[in-house]
C-alpha positions, 0 to 999 in steps of 0.5 A: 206700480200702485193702481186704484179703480175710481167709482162715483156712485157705484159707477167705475169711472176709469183707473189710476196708477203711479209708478213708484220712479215717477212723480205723476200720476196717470187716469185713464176712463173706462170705456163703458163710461165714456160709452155712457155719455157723460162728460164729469170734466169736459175742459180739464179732462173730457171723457175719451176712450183710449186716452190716459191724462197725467197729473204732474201735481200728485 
């Protein structure tokens, strides 16, 4: 599995990951993020805790 961190402006926004037999990957916001209030990506992918969006596309 290949994971990464994502941060915008010096803020963790949350997490990604790949396994190496799938061909999507997966992001999943930190939950002090989303605990801040902002919402990057309301309609496609709104800021929720516990939630892990998948992106087929990658």
């Amino acid at each position: 599995m290949t994971m990464a961190t994502v941060r915008l402006w010096g803020t963790t926004i949350g997490y990604v990951s790949m396994d190496h037999d799938e061909t999507f990957a997966r992001f999943e916001y930190d939950p002090a993020f989303v605990e801040a209030g902002i919402d990057l990506a309301p309609l496609m992918m709104p800021a929720k805790a516990g939630v892990i969006y998948r992106f087929p596309d990658i």
